[in-house]
C-alpha positions in Angstrom: 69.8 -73.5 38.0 67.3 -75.7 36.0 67.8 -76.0 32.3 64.4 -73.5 30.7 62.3 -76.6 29.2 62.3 -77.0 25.2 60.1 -75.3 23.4 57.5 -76.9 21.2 57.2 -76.8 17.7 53.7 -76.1 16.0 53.6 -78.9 13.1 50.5 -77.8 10.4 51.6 -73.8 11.6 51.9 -70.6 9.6 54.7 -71.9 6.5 57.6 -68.7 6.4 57.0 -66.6 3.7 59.2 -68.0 1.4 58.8 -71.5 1.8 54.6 -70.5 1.5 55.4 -68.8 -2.1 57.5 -71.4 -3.0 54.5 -74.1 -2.5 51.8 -72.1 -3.9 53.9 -71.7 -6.9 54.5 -75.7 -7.5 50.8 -76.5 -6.3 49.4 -74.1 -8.7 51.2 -76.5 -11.4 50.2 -79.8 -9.7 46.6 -78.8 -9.6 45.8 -77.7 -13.3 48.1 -80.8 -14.5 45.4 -82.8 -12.0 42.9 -81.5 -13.4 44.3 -82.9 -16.8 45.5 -85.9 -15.5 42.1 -86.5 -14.3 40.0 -85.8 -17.7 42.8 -88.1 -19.5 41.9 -90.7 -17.1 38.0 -90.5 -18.0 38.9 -90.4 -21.4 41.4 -93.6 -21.1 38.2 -95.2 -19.5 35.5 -94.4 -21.7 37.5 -95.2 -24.9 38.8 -98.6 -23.3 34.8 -99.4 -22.8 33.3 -98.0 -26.3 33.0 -99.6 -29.6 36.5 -97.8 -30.4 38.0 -99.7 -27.9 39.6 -101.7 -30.8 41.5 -98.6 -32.2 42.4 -97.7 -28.3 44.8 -100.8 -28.4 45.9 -100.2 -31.7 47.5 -97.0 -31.1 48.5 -98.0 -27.4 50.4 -101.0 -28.9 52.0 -99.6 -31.7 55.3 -99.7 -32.4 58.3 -97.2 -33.2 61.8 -95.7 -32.7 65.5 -97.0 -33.4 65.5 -100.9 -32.5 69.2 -100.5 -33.4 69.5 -99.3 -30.2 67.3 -101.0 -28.4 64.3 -98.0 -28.6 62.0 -99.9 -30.9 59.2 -99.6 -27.9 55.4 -99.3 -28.3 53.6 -96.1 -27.6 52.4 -97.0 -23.9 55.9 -98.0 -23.2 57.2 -94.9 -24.7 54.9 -93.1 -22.3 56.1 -94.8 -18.8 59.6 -94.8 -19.7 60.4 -91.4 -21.9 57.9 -89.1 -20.7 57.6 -90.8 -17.0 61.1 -89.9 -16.6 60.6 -86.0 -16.8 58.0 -86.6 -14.4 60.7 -87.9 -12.0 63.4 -85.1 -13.2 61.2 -82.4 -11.4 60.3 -85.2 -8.6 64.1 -85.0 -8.1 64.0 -81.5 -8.3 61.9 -80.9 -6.0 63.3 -83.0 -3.5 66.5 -81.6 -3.4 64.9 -78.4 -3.2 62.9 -79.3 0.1 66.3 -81.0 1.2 68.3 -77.9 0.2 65.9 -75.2 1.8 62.4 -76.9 2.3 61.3 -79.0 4.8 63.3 -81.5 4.8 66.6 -79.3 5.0 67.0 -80.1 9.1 66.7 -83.2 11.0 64.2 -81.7 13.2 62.3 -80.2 10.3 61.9 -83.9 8.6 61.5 -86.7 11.4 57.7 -85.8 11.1 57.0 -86.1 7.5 59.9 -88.6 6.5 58.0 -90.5 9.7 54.5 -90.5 8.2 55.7 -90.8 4.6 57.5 -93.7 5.3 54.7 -95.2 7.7 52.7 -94.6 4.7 54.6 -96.6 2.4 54.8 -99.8 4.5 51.7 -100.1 5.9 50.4 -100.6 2.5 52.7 -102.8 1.4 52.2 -105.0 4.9 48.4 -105.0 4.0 48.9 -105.9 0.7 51.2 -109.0 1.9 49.0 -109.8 4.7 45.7 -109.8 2.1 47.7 -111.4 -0.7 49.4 -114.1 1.8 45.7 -115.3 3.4 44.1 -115.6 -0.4 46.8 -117.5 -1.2 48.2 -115.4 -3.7 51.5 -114.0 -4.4 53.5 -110.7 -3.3 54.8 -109.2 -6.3 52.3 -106.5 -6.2 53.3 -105.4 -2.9 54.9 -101.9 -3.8 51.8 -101.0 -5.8 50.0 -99.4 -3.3 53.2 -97.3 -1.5 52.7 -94.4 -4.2 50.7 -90.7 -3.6 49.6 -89.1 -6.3 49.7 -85.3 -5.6 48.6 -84.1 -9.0 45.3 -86.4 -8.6 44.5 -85.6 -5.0 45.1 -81.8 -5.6 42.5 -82.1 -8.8 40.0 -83.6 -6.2 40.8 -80.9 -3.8 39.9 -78.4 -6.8 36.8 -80.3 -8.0 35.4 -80.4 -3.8 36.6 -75.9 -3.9 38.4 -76.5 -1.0 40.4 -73.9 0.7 42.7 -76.1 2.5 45.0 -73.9 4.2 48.9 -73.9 2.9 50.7 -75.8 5.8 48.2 -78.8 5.0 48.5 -78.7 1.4 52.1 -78.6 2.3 52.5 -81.6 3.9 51.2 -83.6 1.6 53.6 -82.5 -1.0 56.2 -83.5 1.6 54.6 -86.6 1.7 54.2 -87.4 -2.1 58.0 -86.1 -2.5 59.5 -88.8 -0.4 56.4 -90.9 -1.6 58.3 -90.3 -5.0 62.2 -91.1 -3.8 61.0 -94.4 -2.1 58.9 -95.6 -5.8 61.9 -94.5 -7.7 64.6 -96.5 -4.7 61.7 -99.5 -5.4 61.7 -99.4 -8.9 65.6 -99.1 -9.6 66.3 -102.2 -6.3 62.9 -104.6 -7.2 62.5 -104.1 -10.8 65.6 -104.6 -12.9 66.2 -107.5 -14.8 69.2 -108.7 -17.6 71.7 -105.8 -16.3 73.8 -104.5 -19.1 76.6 -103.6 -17.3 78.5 -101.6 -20.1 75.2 -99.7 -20.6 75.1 -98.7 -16.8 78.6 -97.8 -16.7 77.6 -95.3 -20.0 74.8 -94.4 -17.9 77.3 -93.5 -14.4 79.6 -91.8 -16.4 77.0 -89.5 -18.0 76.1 -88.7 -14.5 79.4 -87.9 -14.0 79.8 -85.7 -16.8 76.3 -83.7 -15.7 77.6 -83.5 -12.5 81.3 -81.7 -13.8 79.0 -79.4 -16.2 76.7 -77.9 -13.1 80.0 -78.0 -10.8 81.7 -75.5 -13.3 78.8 -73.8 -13.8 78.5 -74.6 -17.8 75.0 -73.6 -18.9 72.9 -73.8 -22.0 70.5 -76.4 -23.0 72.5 -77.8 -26.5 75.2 -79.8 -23.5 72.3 -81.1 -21.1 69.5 -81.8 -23.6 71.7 -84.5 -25.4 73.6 -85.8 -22.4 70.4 -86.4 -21.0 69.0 -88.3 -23.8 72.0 -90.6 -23.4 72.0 -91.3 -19.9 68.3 -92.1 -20.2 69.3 -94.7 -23.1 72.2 -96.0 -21.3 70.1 -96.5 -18.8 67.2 -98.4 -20.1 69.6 -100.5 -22.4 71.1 -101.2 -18.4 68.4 -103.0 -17.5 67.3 -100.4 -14.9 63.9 -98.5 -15.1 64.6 -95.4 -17.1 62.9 -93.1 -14.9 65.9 -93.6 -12.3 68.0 -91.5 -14.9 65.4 -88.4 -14.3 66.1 -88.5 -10.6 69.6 -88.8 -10.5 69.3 -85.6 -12.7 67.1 -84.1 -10.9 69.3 -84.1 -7.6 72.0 -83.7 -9.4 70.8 -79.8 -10.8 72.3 -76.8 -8.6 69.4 -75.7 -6.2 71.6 -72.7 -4.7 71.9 -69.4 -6.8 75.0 -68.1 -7.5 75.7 -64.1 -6.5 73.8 -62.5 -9.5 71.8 -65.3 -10.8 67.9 -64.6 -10.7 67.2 -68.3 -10.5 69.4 -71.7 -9.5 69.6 -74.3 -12.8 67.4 -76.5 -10.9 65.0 -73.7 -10.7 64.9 -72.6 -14.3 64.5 -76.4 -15.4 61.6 -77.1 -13.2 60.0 -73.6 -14.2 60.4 -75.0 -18.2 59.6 -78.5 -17.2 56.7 -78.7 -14.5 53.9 -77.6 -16.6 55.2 -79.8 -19.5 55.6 -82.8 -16.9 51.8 -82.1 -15.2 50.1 -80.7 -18.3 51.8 -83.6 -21.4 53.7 -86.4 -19.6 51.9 -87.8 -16.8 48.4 -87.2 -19.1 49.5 -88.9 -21.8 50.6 -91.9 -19.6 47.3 -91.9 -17.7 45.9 -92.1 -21.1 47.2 -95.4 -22.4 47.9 -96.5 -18.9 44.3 -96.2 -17.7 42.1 -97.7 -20.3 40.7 -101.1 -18.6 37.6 -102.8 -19.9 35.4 -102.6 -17.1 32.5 -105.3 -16.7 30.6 -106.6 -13.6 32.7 -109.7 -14.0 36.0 -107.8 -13.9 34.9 -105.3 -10.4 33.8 -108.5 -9.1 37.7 -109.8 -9.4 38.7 -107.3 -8.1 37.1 -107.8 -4.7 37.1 -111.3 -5.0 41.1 -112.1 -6.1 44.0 -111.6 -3.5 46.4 -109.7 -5.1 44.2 -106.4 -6.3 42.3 -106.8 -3.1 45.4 -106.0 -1.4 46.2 -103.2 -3.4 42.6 -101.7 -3.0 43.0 -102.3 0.8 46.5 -100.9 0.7 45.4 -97.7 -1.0 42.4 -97.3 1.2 43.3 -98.8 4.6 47.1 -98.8 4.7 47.7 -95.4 3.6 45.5 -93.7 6.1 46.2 -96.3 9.1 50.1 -95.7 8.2 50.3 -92.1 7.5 47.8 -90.8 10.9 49.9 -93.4 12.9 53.2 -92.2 11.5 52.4 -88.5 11.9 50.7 -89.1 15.6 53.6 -91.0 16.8 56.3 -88.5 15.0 54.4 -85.5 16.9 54.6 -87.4 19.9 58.2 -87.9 20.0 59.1 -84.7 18.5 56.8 -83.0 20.8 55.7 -81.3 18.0 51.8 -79.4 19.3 49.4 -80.0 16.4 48.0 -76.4 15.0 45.4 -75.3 17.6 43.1 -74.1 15.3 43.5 -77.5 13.1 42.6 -81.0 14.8 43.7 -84.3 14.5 40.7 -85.1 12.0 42.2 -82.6 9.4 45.3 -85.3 9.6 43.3 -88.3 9.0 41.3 -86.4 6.3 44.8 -86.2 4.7 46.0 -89.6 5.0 42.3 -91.1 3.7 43.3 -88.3 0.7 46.8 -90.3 0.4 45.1 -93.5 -1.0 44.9 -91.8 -3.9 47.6 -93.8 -5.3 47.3 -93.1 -9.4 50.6 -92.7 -11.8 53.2 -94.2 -9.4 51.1 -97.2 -8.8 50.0 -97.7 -12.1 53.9 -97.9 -13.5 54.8 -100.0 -10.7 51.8 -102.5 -11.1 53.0 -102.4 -15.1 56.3 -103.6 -14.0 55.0 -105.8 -11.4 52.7 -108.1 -13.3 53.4 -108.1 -17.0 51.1 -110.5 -17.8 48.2 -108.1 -19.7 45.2 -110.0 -18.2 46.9 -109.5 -14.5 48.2 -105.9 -15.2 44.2 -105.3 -16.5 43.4 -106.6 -12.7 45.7 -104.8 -10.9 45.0 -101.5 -13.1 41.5 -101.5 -11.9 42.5 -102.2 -8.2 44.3 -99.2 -8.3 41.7 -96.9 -10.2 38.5 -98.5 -8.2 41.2 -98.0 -5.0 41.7 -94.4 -5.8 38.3 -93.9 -6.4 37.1 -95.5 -3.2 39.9 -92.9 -1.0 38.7 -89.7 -3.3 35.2 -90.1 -2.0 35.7 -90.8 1.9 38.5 -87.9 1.7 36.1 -85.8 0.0 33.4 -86.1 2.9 36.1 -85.5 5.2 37.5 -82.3 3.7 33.6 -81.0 3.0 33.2 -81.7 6.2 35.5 -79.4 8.0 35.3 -76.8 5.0 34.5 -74.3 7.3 37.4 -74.0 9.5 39.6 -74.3 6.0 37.7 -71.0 4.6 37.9 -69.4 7.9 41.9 -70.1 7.8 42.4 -69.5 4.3 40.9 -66.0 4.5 42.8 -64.9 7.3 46.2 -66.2 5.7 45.7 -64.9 2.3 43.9 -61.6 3.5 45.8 -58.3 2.0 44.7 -55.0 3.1 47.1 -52.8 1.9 47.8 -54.4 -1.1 51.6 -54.5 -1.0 51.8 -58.6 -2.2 52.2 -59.7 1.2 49.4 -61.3 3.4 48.9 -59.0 6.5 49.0 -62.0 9.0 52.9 -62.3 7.8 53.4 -58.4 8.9 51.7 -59.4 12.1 54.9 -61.0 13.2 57.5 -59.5 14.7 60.6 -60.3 12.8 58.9 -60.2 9.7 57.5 -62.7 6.4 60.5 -64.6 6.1 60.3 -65.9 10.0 57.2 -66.9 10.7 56.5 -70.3 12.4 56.9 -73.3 10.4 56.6 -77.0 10.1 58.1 -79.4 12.5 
């Protein structure tokens, strides 16, 4: 007797019940701390180009902590390596958490968005080389353009008053999560320089010690708060980007709850840390990490110099050609049936909304060109780059608007009021089953 053929999976389907809540809940964070993200940017902007700008670089360059220990760093620097590195703690968090029980908890559940993310990261890179290699510049800007920023494309999202249904908006945090991991693998493989190897030993054996505390289920915040500190010192005095010490943490914290518990470690932390990570850190490093003087003589660089050509084309070009490609391909050999009542336009209105490449690739051009004049550059690459994909995404989304309300309503619609959508009650083996993600 023939063998019953395989089932296809829906990929942009109904998200289960919990894994739907679960999203909401961190893109409700993500999209106010866009929103703030995006007036620090204007602000950055506007006071780099006024007659303040002098005071702008004053306070942006000055100096302070404990040069005893190596911590004597100036206030943008404090910014991208202290407060960056909570940033990447709930990054981690949140990707063990979709490793754990999210999307990326099953091989089968993964190949598609691991697929595009990755597609998405080295496309852009292979642009930038290409358009860096034929101007005759060099390729040490190549990661720039890799990075999503979630919190920026969700503010555009709430600017446009989308009502992008949750499976989309889920993807792309699937895609900026493992966007995230392969910056942070970047950063920690391309971008260290005069290892300390005592310090990084400190560092590895602080991780150790968090790792024995959340194995024996020690709690409260006076262990963790200062073991942190010192694995993040260890690790910058290592020679190795300080925001790697937030990750490890990050996956690192206990995602499962224990019989009793009303939320995991990893859970509470990212519930304390989120909003102060979208709302204070990444804000405060858009706003000493944005402010570029901006002149026709500078835009015109841009365009007309390899290296932040190739990050504007990488943002633009090679994120959408990488991540559609990736995804279309991935369906294909997953045999994954798009969303009938989504097309493949919704896709590559999503991977056009993936150039927006903002904090990630602003800390990696940082690290990539220290020079100031061609970190100015490749800052305004990025911004005019971002810029450039939050207007053709915007048309997109605005575009099919329509069919997002339409979906929206019917997924969010509540009739009897009990807390759970009636399309989930439609089902019949209930919220917590209902077709997911491939």
């Amino acid at each position: 007797m023939a063998a019953a053929p395989r089932e296809r999976s829906t990929f942009l389907g109904l998200l289960p019940w919990p894994e739907r809540s679960a999203v909401a809940q961190a893109l409700r964070t993500e999209t106010v701390g866009g929103l703030v993200l995006l007036a620090a940017a204007v602000v950055a902007l506007v006071w780099a180009n006024s007659p303040w700008s002098g005071t702008y670089e004053e306070i942006r360059d000055f100096h302070f902590g404990i040069g005893a220990i190596g911590l004597d760093l100036s206030v943008e620097h404090w910014t991208a390596d202290g407060l960056l590195s909570i940033f990447f703690l709930v990054a981690g968090i949140e990707l063990k958490r979709e490793l754990v029980v999210g999307s990326l908890r099953t091989p089968a559940t993964a190949a598609l968005p691991v697929v595009a993310a990755l597609c998405g990261m080295v496309v852009p890179a292979a642009v930038y080389a290409a358009t860096a290699t034929a101007g005759g510049g060099g390729l040490e800007g190549w990661a720039v353009p890799m990075a999503t920023d979630i919190a920026f494309a969700l503010a555009v999202l709430a600017v446009l008053s989308t009502h992008l249904p949750s499976a989309l908006r889920a993807f792309l945090l699937t895609l900026a999560v493992v966007d995230d991991l392969g910056a942070i693998l970047v950063i920690a493989v391309f971008f260290t320089s005069d290892l300390n190897l005592v310090a990084l030993a400190g560092a590895l054996a602080g991780l150790v010690v968090f790792y024995v505390l959340q194995r024996y289920r020690v709690r409260g915040w006076w262990w963790y708060v200062p073991l942190g500190l010192t694995i993040w010192a260890l690790m910058y005095n290592g020679g190795v980007h300080a925001t790697v010490a937030g990750v490890a943490m990050g996956l690192i914290l206990r995602t499962t709850r224990d019989k009793g518990e009303d939320a995991s470690p990893a859970e509470r932390t990212s519930h304390l840390l989120h909003p102060v990570s979208a709302g204070v850190a990444v804000p405060l490093f858009a706003l000493f990490a944005a402010g570029v003087a901006v002149s026709t003589g500078s835009l015109g660089e841009v365009f007309t110099q390899p290296e932040p050509l190739g990050v504007v084309l990488g943002l633009v070009a090679g994120k959408t050609l990488g991540i559609f490609a990736g995804t279309y391909l991935a369906a294909r050999f997953t045999r994954a049936r798009l969303n009938p009542d989504l097309a493949w336009a919704d896709v590559f209105a999503l991977a056009v909304l993936a150039g927006i490449g903002f904090t990630v690739a602003l800390l990696i051009g940082e690290l990539a060109f220290p020079g100031p004049a061609e970190a100015e550059l490749i800052k305004a690459a990025v911004l005019l780059g971002s810029l450039i994909a939050a207007a053709l995404a915007a048309l997109l989304v605005k575009r099919r608007n329509g069919v997002y309300r339409r979906l929206w309503e019917e997924e969010t619609r509540d009739e009897d009021a009990d807390g759970i959508p009636d399309i989930y009650q439609r089902t019949s083996s209930g919220p917590g089953s209902a077709t997911g993600d491939s």
